[in-house]
Structures are given as C-alpha cells and as structure tokens.
TORPA-4810 file (N, C-alpha, C, O; in nm, 3 decimals):
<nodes>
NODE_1_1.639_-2.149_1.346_1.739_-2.045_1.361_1.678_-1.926_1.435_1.596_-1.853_1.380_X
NODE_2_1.708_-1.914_1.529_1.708_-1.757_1.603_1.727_-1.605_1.584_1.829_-1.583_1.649_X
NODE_3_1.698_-1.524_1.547_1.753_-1.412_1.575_1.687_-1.274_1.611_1.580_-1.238_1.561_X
NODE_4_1.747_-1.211_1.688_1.696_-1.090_1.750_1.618_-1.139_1.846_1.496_-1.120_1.846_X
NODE_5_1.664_-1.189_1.913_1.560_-1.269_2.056_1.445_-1.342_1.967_1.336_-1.285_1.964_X
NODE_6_1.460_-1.464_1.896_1.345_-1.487_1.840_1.255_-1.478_1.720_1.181_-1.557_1.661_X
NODE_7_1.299_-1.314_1.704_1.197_-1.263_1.538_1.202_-1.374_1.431_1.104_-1.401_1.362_X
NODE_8_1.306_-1.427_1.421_1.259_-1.547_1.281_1.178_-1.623_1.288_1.090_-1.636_1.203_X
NODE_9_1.190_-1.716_1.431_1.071_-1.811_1.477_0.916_-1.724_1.436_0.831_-1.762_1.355_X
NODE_10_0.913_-1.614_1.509_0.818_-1.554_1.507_0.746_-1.522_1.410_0.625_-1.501_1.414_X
NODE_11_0.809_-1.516_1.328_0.767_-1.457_1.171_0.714_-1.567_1.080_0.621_-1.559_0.999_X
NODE_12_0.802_-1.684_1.111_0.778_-1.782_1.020_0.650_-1.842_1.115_0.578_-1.918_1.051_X
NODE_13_0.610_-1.822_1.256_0.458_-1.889_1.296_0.359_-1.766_1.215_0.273_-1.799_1.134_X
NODE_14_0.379_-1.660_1.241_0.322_-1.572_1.193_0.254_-1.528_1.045_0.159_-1.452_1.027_X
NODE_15_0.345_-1.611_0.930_0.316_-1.697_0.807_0.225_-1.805_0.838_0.126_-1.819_0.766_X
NODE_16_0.240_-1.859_0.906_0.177_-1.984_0.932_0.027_-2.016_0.944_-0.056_-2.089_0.889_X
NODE_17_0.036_-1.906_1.065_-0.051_-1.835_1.084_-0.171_-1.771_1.006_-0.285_-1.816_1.014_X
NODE_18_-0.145_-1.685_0.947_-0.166_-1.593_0.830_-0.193_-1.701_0.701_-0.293_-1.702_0.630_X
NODE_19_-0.106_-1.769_0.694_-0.184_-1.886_0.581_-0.312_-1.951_0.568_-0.396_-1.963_0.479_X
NODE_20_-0.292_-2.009_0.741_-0.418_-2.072_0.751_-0.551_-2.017_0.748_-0.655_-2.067_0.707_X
NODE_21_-0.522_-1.873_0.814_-0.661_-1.799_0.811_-0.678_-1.737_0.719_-0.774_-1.663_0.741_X
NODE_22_-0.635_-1.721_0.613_-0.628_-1.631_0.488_-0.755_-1.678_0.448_-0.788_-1.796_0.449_X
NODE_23_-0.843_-1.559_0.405_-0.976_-1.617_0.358_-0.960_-1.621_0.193_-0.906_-1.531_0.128_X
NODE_24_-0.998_-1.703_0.156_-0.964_-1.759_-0.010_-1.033_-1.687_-0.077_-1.017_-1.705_-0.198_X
NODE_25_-1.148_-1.568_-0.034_-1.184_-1.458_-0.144_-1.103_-1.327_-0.121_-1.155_-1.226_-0.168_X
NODE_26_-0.955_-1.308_-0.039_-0.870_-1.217_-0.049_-0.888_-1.133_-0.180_-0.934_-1.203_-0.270_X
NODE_27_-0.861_-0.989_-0.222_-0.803_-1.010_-0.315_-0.654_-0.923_-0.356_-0.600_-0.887_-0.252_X
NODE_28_-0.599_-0.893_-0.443_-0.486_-0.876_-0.451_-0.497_-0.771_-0.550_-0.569_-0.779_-0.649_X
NODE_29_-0.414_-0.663_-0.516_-0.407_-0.540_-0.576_-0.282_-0.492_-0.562_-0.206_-0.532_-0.474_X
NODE_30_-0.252_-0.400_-0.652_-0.102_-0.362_-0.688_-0.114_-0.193_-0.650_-0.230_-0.163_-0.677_X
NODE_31_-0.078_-0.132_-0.624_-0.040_0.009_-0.598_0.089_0.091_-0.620_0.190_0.043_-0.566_X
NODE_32_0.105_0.204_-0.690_0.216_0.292_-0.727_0.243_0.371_-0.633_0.155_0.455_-0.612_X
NODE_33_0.351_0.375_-0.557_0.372_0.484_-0.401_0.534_0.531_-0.449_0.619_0.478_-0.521_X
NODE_34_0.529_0.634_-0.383_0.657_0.746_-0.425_0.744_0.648_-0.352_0.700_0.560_-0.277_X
NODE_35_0.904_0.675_-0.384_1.008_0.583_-0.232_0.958_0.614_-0.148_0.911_0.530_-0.072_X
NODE_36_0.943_0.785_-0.116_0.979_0.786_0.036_0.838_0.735_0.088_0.842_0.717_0.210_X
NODE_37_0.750_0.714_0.048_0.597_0.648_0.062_0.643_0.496_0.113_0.601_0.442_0.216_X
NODE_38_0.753_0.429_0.005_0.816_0.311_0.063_0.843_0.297_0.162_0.792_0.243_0.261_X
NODE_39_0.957_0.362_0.135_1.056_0.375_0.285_0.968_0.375_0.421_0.974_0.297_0.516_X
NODE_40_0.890_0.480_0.400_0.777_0.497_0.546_0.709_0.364_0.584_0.709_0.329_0.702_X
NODE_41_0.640_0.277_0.471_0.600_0.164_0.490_0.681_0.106_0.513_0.628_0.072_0.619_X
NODE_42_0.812_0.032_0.517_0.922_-0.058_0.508_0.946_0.013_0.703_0.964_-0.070_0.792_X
NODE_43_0.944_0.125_0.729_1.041_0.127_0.839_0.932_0.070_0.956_0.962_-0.005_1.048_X
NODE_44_0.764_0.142_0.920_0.669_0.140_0.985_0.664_-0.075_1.002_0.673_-0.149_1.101_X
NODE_45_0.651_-0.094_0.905_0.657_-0.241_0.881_0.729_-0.319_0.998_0.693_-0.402_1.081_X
NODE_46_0.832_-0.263_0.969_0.977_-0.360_1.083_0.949_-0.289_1.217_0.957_-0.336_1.331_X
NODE_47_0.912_-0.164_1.177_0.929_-0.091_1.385_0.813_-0.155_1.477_0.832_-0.195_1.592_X
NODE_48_0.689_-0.159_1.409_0.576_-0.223_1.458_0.554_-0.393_1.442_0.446_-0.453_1.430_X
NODE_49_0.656_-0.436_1.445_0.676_-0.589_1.380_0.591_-0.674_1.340_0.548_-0.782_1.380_X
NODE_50_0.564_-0.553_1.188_0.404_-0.668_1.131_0.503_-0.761_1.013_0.614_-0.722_0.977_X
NODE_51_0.452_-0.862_0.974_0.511_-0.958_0.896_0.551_-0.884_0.730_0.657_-0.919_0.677_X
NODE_52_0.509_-0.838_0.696_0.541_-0.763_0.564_0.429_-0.636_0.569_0.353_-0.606_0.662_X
NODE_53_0.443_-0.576_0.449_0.356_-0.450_0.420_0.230_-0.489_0.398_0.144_-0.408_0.433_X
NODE_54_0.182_-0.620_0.334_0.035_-0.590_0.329_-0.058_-0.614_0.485_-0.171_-0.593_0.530_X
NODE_55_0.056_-0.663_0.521_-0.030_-0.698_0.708_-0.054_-0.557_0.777_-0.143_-0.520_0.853_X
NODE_56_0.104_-0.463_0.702_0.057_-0.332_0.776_-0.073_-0.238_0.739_-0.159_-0.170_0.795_X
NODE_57_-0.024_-0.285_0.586_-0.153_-0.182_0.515_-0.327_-0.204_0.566_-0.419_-0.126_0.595_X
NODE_58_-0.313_-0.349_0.560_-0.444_-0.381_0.627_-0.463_-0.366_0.745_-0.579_-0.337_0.777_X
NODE_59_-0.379_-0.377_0.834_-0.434_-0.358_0.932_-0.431_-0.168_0.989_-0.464_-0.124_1.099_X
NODE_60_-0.381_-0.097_0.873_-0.422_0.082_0.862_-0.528_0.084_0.827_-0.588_0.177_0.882_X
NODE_61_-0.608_0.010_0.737_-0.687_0.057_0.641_-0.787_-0.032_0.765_-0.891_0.032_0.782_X
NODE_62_-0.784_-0.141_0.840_-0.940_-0.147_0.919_-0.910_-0.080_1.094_-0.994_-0.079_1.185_X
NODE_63_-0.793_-0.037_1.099_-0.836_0.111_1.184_-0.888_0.219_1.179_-0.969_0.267_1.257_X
NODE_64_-0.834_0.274_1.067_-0.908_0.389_0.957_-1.089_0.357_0.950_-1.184_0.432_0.970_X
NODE_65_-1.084_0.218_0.915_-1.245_0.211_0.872_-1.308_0.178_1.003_-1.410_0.247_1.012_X
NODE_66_-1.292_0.107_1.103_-1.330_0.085_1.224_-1.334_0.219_1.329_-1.438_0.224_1.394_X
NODE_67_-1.232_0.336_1.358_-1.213_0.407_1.430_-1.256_0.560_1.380_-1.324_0.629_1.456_X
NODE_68_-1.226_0.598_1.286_-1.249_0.698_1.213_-1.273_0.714_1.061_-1.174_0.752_0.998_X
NODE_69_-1.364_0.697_1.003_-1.420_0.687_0.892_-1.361_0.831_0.778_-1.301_0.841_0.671_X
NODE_70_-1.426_0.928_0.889_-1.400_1.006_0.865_-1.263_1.072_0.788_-1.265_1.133_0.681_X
NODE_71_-1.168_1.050_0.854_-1.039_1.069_0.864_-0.948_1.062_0.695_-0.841_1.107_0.653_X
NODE_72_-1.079_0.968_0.625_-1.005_0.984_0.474_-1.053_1.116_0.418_-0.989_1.128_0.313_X
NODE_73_-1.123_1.209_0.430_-1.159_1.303_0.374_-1.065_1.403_0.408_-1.079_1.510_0.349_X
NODE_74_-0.954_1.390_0.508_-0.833_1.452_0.512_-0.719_1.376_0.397_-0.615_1.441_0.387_X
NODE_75_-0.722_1.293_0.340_-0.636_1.257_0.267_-0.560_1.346_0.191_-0.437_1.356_0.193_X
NODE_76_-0.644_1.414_0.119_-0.599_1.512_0.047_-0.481_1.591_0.110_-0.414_1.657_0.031_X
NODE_77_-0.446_1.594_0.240_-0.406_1.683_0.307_-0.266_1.629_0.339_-0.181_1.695_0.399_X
NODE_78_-0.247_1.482_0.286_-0.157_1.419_0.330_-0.024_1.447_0.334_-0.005_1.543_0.259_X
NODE_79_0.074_1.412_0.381_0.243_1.479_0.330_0.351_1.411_0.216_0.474_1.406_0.212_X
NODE_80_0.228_1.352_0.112_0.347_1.286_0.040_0.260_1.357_-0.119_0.149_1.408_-0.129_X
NODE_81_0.363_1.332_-0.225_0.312_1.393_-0.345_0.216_1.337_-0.384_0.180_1.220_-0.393_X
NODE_82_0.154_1.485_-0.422_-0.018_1.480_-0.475_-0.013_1.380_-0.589_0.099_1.337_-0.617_X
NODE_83_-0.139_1.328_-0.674_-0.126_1.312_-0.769_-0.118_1.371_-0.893_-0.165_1.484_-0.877_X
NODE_84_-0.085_1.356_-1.012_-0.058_1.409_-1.119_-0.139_1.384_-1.215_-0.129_1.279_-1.277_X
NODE_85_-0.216_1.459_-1.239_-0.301_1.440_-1.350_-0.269_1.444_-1.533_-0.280_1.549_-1.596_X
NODE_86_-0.239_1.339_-1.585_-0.207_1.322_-1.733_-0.298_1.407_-1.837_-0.419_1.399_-1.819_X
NODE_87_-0.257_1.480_-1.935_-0.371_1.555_-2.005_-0.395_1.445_-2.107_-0.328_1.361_-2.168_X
NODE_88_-0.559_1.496_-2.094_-0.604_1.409_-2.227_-0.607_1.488_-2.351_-0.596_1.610_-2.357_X
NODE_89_-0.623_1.409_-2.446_-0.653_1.459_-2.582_-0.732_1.430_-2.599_-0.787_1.328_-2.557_X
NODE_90_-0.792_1.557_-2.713_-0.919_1.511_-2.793_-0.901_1.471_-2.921_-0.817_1.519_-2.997_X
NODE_91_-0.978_1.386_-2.949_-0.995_1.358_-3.133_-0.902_1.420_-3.228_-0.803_1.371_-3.281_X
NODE_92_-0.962_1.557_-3.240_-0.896_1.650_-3.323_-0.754_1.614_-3.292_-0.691_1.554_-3.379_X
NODE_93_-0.671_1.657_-3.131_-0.544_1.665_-3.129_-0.482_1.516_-3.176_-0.373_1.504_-3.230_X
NODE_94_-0.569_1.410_-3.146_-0.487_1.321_-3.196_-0.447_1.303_-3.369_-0.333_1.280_-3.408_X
NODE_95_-0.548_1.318_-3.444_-0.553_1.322_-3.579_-0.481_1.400_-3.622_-0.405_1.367_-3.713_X
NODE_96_-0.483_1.568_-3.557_-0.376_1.611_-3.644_-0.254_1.575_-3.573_-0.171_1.606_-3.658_X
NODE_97_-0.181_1.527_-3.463_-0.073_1.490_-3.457_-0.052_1.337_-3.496_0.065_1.302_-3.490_X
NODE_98_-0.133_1.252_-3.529_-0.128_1.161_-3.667_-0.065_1.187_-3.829_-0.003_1.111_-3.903_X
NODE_99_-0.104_1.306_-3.844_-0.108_1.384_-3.968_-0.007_1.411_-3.966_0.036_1.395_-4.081_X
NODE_100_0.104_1.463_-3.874_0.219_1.543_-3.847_0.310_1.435_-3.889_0.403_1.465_-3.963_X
NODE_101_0.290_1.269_-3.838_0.384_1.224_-3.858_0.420_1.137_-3.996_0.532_1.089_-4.011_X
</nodes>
C-alpha cells in the first residue's frame, strides 16, 4: 500500500532495516517528558521523517555527543519545565506523622 508518495513502503523497509542492524546489547529506557515535550518530539519525528521517536532521540543524542559535547551544559537553560524537586523527610517527620495517624 502506498501513501504520501511512498512513506509506508518506506517506513516499513526502514523497520526492516533497523531490525536487522539493531545491536542485541541495545538498551531500553523509559523517560517522563511534559506534552508539549511530546508534541515537539511527535512533530520533529514526522517533519524530519525518522521512523518513530527513539530513531529521533538517538540520532539527537549522537549529534549532541559527536558535534558538541559541550552543548549539554546548556541544558539547564532549556525551554521546557524545569524539574521539580520532591521534599524529603527525615526520620523524625516520618514517625511523628506515623503517630498522628
């Protein structure tokens, strides 16, 4: 089946592809990203016609490491929400809010 001049063919060699060379010590990691963090990946994904998000991510992350190393020490600087830091408790607070209940 055809469509968009092709893209299905393309995608499904492109799996194919990607299968065969997949090196079998890959590994697989999960990550928490805001939507619009999504969205940016999802549009970047289809506009640059990489096969899904982890083809894009990887292939950001060995430009980043190949071209400018550097360039993560701007991260911090990035335009999407910071992270949020959870407060911890100590001992004490937990016990007496043990006690409370």
């Amino acid at each position: 089946m055809l469509t968009r001049g092709g893209s299905y063919i393309l995608t499904k060699l492109a799996k194919v592809c990607y299968n065969r060379r997949m090196p079998s010590n890959m590994k697989t990691i999960n990550i928490s990203i805001t939507p619009d963090q999504a969205q940016f990946v999802d549009k970047t994904t289809k506009a640059y016609g990489f096969a899904n998000r982890s083809e894009f991510l990887r292939a950001v992350l060995r430009f980043v490491h190949k071209t400018n190393p550097q360039l993560l020490k701007q991260v911090s600087d990035a335009p999407f929400a910071p992270a949020v830091a959870k407060p911890v408790l100590t001992l004490d607070e937990i016990k007496k809010s043990s006690k409370q209940l």
